[in-house]
C-alpha positions, 0 to 999 in steps of 0.5 A: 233881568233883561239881555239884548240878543247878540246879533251872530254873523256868518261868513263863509268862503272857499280858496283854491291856491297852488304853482300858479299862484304867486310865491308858491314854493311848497313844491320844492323841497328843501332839504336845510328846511323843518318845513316849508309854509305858504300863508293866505291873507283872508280879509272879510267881506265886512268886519266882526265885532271883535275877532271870530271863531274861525273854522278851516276844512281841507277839501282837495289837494295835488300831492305827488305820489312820490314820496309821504304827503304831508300836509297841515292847514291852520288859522293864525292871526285871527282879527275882526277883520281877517285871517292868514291859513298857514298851509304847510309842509316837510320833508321831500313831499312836494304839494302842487295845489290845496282848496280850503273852505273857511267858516267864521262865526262871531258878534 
């Protein structure tokens, strides 16, 4: 029996989004909303094989001390060749700024 290595790549990247950027909303409550999200389109550099393994660490965030923070961060819509980070929200916690990093691991 022989098999062919699977060459794996690696692609990695770090994203800062907040008040400043475009369509941000996660610092107004809404009291008629479950909860509020905010979606980030990441397009890798070059496309897998097929869709990877995608990993997302939080690694800062500016929440107003006011009230609960509240916060979630997931990988949703994963393909070969990107992915959208849900960041997201509820209540009264108002979130001014999140950074991220991604890890995408795959054929």
């Amino acid at each position: 029996m022989h098999f062919s290595p699977i060459p794996w790549k690696v692609l990695a990247s770090n994203v800062g989004v907040g008040v400043l950027t475009d369509g941000w909303t996660l610092d107004v409550p809404d009291p008629a909303a479950d909860s509020r999200e905010f979606i980030v389109d990441i397009v890798f550099a070059s496309a897998f094989a097929v869709a990877p393994v995608v990993q997302l660490g939080l690694t800062g965030f500016d929440i107003d001390q006011r009230d609960t923070s509240r916060i979630t961060l997931k990988a949703e819509s994963i393909t070969a060749s990107g992915f959208q980070a849900v960041i997201a929200t509820w209540a009264a916690t108002r979130v001014y700024a999140v950074e991220f990093n991604w890890l995408a691991i795959g054929p």
